[in-house]
N, C-alpha and C positions, 0 to 999 in steps of 0.2 A: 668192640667186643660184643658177642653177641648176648644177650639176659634174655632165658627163656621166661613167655607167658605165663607156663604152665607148670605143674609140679613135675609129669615127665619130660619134661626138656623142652629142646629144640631141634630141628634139622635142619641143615644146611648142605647144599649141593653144587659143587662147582666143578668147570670143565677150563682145561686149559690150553693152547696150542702153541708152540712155537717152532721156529726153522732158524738155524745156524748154516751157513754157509760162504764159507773161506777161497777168496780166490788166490789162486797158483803157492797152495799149502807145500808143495812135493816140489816144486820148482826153488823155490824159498830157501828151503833146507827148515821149514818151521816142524813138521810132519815127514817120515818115509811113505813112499807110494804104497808099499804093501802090506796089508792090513787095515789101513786108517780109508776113511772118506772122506770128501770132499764137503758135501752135505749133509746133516740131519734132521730131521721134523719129529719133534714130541708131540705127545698126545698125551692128556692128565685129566685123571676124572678123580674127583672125591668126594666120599658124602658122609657127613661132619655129625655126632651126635653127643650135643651140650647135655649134660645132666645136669648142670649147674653152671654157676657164671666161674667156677674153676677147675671144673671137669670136660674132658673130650672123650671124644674118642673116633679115629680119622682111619675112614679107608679108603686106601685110594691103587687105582688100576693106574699105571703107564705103561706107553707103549711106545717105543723107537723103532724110527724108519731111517736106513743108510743109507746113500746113494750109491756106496760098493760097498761089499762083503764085509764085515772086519774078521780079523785072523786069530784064531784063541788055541788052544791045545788043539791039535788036531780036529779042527771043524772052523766051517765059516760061518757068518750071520750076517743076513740083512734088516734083518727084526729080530728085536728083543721086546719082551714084553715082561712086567712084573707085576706082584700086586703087596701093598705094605698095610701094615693096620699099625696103628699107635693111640696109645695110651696114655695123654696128659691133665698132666696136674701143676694149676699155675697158682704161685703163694706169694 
């Protein structure tokens, strides 16, 4: 856990990567061909700010990469991207 030096805090910054990739998902019967991918690569950035040794506060960008399209209400995606902020308190 991280104990800031200081009276305002800490920061901390981190980057993340990973790739999932399932062979023969559609052949399987694990996944339907259409809609789902085959492959995906995250990308996760966050940069962490300790006010205390039981305070945060986390934001972080991701961003998903498909190898095909997925199918949602009338639109497709190859990329999604989001951005989340949170706010904890550990007792």
């Amino acid at each position: 856990r991280v104990v800031p030096a200081h009276e305002w805090g800490a920061c901390e910054l981190a980057f993340r990567a990973g790739r999932l990739e399932v062979e023969n998902p559609f052949d399987s019967g694990l996944a339907a061909s259409d809609g789902n991918a085959r492959q995906i690569t995250a990308y996760s950035a966050a940069l962490t700010w300790w006010y205390g040794r039981r305070t945060r506060l986390t934001l972080n960008f991701v961003r998903e990469e498909y190898s095909e399209p997925l199918q949602f209400d009338g639109r497709r995606e190859d990329v999604l991207m989001g951005i989340l902020l949170r706010l904890q308190f550990d007792f």
